[in-house]
Each structure stands twice: as C-alpha cells, then as structure tokens.
VEXMARZA-224140 format. One record per residue (C-alpha): x, z, y; residue in three letters; residue number from 1. Coordinates in Angstrom, 1 decimal. Example, Ala and Ser with C-alpha at 12.3 -4.5 7.8 and 13.67 -1.06 7.14 Angstrom:
# VEXMARZA-224140
xx  zz  yy  residuo  num
12.3  7.8  -4.5  ALA  1
13.7  7.1  -1.1  SER  2
# end
This chain:
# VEXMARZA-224140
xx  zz  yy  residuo  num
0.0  0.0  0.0  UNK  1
1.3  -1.2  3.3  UNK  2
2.2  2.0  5.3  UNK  3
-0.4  0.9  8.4  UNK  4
-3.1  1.0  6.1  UNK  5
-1.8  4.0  4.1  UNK  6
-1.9  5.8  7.5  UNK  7
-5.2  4.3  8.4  UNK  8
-7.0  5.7  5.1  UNK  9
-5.4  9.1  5.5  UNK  10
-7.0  9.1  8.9  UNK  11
-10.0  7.9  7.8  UNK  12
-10.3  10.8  5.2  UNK  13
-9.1  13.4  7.8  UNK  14
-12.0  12.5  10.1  UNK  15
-14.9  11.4  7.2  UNK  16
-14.1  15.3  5.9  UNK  17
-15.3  16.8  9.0  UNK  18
-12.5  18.0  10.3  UNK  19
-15.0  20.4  13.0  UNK  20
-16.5  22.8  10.6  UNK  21
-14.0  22.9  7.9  UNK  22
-11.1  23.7  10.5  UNK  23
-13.5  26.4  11.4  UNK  24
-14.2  28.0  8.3  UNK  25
-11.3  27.7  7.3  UNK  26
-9.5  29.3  10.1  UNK  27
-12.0  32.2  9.8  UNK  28
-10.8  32.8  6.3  UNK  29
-7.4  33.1  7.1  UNK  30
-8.4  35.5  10.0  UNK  31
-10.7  37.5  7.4  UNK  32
-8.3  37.9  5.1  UNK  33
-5.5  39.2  7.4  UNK  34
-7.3  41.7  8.7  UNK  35
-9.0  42.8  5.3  UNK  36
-4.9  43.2  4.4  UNK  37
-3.7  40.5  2.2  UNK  38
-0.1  40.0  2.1  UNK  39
0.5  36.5  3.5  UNK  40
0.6  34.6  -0.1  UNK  41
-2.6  35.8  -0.9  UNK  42
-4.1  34.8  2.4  UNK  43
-2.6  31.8  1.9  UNK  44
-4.2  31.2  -1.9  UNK  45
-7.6  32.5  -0.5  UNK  46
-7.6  30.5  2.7  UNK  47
-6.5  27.4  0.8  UNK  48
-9.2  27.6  -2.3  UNK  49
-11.9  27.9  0.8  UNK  50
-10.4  24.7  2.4  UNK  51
-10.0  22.7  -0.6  UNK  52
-13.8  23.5  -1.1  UNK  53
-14.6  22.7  2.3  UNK  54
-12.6  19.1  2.1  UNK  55
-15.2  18.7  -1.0  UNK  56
-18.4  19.6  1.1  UNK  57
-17.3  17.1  4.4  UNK  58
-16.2  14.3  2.1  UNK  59
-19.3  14.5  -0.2  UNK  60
-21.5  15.0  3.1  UNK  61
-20.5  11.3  4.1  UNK  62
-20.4  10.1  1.2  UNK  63
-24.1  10.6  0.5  UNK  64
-24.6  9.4  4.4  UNK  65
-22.9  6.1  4.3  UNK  66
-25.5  3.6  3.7  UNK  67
-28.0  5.9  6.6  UNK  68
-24.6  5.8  9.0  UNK  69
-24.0  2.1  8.8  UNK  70
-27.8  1.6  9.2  UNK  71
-27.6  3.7  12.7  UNK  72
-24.2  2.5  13.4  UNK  73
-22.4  5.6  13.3  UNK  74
-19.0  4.8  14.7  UNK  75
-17.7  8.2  14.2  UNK  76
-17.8  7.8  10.5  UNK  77
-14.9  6.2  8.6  UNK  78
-17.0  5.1  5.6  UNK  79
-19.6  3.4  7.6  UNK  80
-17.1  1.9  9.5  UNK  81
-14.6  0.9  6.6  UNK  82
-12.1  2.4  7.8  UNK  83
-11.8  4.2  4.0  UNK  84
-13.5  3.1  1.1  UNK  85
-16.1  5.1  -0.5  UNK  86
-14.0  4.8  -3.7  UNK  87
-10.9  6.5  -1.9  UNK  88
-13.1  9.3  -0.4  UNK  89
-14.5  10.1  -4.2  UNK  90
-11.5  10.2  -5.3  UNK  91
-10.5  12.7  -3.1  UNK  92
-13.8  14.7  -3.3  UNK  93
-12.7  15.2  -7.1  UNK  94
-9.7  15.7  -6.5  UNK  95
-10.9  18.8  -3.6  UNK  96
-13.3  20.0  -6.3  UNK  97
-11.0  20.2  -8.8  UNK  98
-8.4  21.9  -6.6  UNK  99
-10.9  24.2  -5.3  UNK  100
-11.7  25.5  -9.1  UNK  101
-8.2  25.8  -9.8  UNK  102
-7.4  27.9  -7.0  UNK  103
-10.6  30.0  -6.4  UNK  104
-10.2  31.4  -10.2  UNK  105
-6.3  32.3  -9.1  UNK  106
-8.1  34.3  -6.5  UNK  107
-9.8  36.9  -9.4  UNK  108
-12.6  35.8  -11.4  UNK  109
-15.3  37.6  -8.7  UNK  110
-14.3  35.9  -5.9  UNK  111
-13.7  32.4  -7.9  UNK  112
-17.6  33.0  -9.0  UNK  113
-18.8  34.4  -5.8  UNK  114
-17.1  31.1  -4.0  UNK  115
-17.9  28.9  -6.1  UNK  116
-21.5  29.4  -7.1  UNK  117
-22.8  30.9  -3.3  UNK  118
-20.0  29.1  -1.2  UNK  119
-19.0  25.7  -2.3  UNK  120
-22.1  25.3  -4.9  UNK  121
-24.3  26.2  -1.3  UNK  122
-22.6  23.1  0.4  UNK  123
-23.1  20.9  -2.0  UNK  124
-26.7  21.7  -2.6  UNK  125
-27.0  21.3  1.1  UNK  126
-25.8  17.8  0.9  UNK  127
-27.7  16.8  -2.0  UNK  128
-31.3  18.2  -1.2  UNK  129
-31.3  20.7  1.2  UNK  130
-30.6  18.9  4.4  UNK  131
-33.9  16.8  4.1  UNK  132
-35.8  20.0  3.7  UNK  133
-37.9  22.8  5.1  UNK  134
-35.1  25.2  3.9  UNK  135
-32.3  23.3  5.5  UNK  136
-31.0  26.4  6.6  UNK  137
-30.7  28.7  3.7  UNK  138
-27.3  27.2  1.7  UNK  139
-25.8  28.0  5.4  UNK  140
-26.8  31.3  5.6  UNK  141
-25.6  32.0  1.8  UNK  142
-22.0  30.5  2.1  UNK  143
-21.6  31.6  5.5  UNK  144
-22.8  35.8  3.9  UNK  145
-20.6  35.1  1.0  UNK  146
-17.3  34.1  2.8  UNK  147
-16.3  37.5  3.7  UNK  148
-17.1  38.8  -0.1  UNK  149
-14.5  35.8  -1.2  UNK  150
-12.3  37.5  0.5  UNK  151
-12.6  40.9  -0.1  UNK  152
-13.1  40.0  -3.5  UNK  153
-9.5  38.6  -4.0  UNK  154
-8.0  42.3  -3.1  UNK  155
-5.7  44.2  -5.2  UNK  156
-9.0  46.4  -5.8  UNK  157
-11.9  44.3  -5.5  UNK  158
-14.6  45.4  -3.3  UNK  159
-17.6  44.0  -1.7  UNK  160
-18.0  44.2  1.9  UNK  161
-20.5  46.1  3.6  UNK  162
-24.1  44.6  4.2  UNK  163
-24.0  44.3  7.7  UNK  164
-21.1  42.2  7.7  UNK  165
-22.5  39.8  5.3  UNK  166
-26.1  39.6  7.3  UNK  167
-23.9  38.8  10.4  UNK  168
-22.7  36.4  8.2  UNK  169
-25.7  34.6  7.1  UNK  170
-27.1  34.8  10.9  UNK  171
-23.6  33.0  12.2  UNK  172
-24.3  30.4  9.5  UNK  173
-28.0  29.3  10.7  UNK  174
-26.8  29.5  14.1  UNK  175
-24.0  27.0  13.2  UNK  176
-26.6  24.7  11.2  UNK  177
-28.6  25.1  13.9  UNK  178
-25.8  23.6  16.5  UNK  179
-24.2  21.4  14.2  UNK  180
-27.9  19.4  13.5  UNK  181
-27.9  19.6  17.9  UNK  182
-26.3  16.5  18.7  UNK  183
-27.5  14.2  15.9  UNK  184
-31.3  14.5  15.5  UNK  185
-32.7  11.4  16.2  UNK  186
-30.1  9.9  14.2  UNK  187
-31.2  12.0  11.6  UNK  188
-35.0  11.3  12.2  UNK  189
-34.6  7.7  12.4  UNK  190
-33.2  7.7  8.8  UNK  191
-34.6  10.1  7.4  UNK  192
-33.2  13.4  7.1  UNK  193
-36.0  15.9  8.0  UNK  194
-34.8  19.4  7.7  UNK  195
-35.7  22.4  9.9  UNK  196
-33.9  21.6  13.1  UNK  197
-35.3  17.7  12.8  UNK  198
-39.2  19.4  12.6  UNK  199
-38.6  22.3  15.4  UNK  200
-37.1  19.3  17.8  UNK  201
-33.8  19.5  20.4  UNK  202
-35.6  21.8  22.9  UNK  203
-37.0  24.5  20.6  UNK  204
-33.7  24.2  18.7  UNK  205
-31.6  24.8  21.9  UNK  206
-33.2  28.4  22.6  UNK  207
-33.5  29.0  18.6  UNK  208
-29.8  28.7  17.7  UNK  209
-28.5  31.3  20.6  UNK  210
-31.5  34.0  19.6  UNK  211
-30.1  33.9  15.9  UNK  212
-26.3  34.1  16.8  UNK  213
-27.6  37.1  19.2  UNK  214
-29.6  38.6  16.5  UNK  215
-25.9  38.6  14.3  UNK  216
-24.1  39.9  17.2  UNK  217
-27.0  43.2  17.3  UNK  218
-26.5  43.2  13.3  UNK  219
-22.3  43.7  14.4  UNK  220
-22.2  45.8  17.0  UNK  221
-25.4  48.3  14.7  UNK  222
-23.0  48.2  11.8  UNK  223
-19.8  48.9  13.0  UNK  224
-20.6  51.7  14.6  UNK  225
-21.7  52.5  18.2  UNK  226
-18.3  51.7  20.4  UNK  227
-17.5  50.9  24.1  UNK  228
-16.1  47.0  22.7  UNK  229
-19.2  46.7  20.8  UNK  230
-21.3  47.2  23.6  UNK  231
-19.7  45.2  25.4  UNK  232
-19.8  42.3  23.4  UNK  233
-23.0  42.7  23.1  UNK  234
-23.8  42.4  26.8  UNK  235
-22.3  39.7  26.8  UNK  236
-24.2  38.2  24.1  UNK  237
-27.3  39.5  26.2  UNK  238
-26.0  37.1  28.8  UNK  239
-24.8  34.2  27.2  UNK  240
-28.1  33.9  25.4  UNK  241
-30.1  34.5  28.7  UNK  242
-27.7  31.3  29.7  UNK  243
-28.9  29.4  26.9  UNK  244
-32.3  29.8  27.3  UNK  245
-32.5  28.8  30.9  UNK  246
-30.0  26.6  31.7  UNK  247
-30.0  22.5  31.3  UNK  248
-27.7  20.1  30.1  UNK  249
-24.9  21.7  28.0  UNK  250
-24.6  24.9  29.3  UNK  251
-27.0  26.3  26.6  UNK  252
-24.9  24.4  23.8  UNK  253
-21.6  26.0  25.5  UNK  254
-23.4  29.1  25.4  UNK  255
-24.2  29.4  22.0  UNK  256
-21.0  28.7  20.6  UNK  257
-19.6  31.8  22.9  UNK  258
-22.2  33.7  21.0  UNK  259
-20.6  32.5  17.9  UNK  260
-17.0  32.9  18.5  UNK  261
-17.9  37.0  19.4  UNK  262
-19.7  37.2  16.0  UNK  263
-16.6  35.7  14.4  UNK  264
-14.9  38.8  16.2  UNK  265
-17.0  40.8  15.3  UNK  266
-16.6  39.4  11.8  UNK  267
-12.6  39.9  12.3  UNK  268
-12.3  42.9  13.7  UNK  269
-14.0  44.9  11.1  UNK  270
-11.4  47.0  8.8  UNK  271
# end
C-alpha cells in the first residue's frame, strides 16, 4: 500500500471511530483510575481495555450508518465519503473487540464482565437497536454507571464503588446522549433514526440535557458529603443550567457541557 493512501486510511479510521467521545471516555478512565490508586501499569491496562472497546463502539457506530450518511451526505464520515473502506473499518472493529476481550479479562474477571456485558455490550446494543428507540438513552446511562465499577473492580481488592457515584454516572451518560444527538437530528429524522432526543425535538432537548447533568451534579455534591467545594460546584451548576435554559444560540450547548465536565470532577475527585 502506497504510503499516501496508507496514511489516508489511518485517518479515515481515526476520525470514522469517533474520536469525540471515545477520547472522552477514555481520558475519564485514566483519571478514575489514578485517583481510585492504580499504579501507573494498571491504569494503563484498564484505561486501554476501555479504549480498545470504545474504538469497537465508534467504528461499528459508522459502520451500521454508512448507507443513511451517504444518503444525507455526511462529509464528516470517512466511510460515506470513501475515504476508508467498510472492509478496512470491520477489520479493525474485530480486531478492537478482540483486543478489548483480551485486555478487559487481564483486568480481573469482575471488571472484564462488568465491562464487557454493561460497558461495551451497552454500546453496541445502542448501535444495533437502541438508537432508533424510545429507550435510546438507557445503554448510555448503563456504560456510563458502570465505568467507574471497571475501575474499581481491577484493584488489588476489588470493590464496587459507592451508589451515588454510579447514579452520577448514569445521569452524566444521558446528559452526554442527550448532547451528542444535539447537533445531528434532522439528519437523523430524515433517515430514520427516531430515538428519544429525535421525538422530544432540538428545543425541548436543549433545556432537558442541562437539568439531567444538574440532577448528577446534586446526586455528587449529596454523596460526597456536604463540603465548601461541593457547594460550590453546585452553584455553579445552579448557574450554568439557569444559562442553558435561557440563553439562544450556543450558549446553552456550552453550558451543558460545563455542567458535564464538573460532574466528571466530581466523578474524579471522589477517593
């Protein structure tokens, strides 16, 4: 292979796995497991078995999209494009899955099974069926609740983490469905795809998705304990969702995802 085109295609599968939300989560991971105390190898094994099963979510997501993005003329996507052929990109989904088996079982069999069957099983399911439904939501809000249990699951002494921390969890994931659907639903109406944020519509979603990331921030700042930090990152929330409701344009989009990065520390922080 000509090394332009072997460039091109590794491009094209760095963007068609989107590179957004799995840098995301995958950052988040190695920030949870740092501060839940892993030496850096482990982090590093934990942190990679949640990317490798993230790479398998993205590329299988546009996989399944393809013949809907080229019929709405998605240039974002390297598939509809041909930029990368579908055959490369399932290649490399296998390969992803296969390396995400391997690598979340190295982790300890509970968190291999917890990721697995809640996290990467979740995505998939999402891409499959659950993006075109009335439940669109829910395989969000179950990866997003069991990522911190992968985690603390893969300790020396296995232990689950507390409730709160995994119903902040599962709010910070419907928020982020919530603003991830944002910018694409009439693409997604116009071919199709009819999950929750496609039936509530752009406005209702707008105020929707910073009341949920709020509600996780109250869950945070409840379960760790009253604090002078928590409080005030909670005001803040208090604000930023006030912003979000009233504002126009992208000011309540911004808004939102300030709500979301304060869960994430809230997420963090917790020892």
């Amino acid at each position: 292979m000509p090394a332009g085109r072997g460039r091109a295609t590794l491009q094209g599968l760095a963007r068609a796995c989107h590179p957004g939300p799995t840098l995301a989560v995958t950052v988040l991971t190695a920030l949870l497991a740092s501060s839940a105390g892993h030496t850096p190898a482990r982090g590093l094994l934990v942190t990679a078995a949640v990317l490798t099963g993230q790479l398998s979510i993205g590329w299988s997501n546009d996989l399944l999209d393809a013949a809907r993005d080229r019929a709405v003329g998605r240039a974002d996507k390297p598939i509809a494009r041909g930029v990368v052929s579908e055959r490369t990109v399932r290649v490399a989904t296998g390969a992803a899955l296969a390396a995400c088996t391997v690598l979340s079982l190295a982790c300890g069999l509970a968190s291999g099974l917890v990721h697995l069957l809640l996290g990467v099983a979740s995505g998939w399911a999402y891409n499959l069926w659950f993006k075109r439904s009335l439940l669109s939501p829910l395989p969000y809000a179950v990866a997003f609740a069991a990522l911190p249990a992968v985690v603390t699951l893969a300790l020396p002494a296995p232990v689950w983490p507390p409730a709160w921390v995994m119903v902040t969890g599962a709010l910070l994931g419907v928020g982020a469905h919530l603003l991830n659907a944002l910018p694409d639903l009439a693409d997604d109406e116009a071919t199709g795809v009819n999950g929750l944020p496609q039936r509530l519509g752009a406005r209702t979603v707008r105020w929707l998705a910073p009341v949920v990331l709020l509600a996780g921030t109250v869950v945070a700042a409840s379960g760790s304990g009253p604090d002078a930090a928590g409080v005030l990152l909670l005001g803040v929330c208090v604000a930023l969702a006030a912003v979000a409701v009233v504002a126009r344009g992208r000011l309540p989009f911004v808004a939102a995802i300030g709500i979301a990065l304060v869960n994430v520390v809230a997420l963090v922080a917790h020892r």
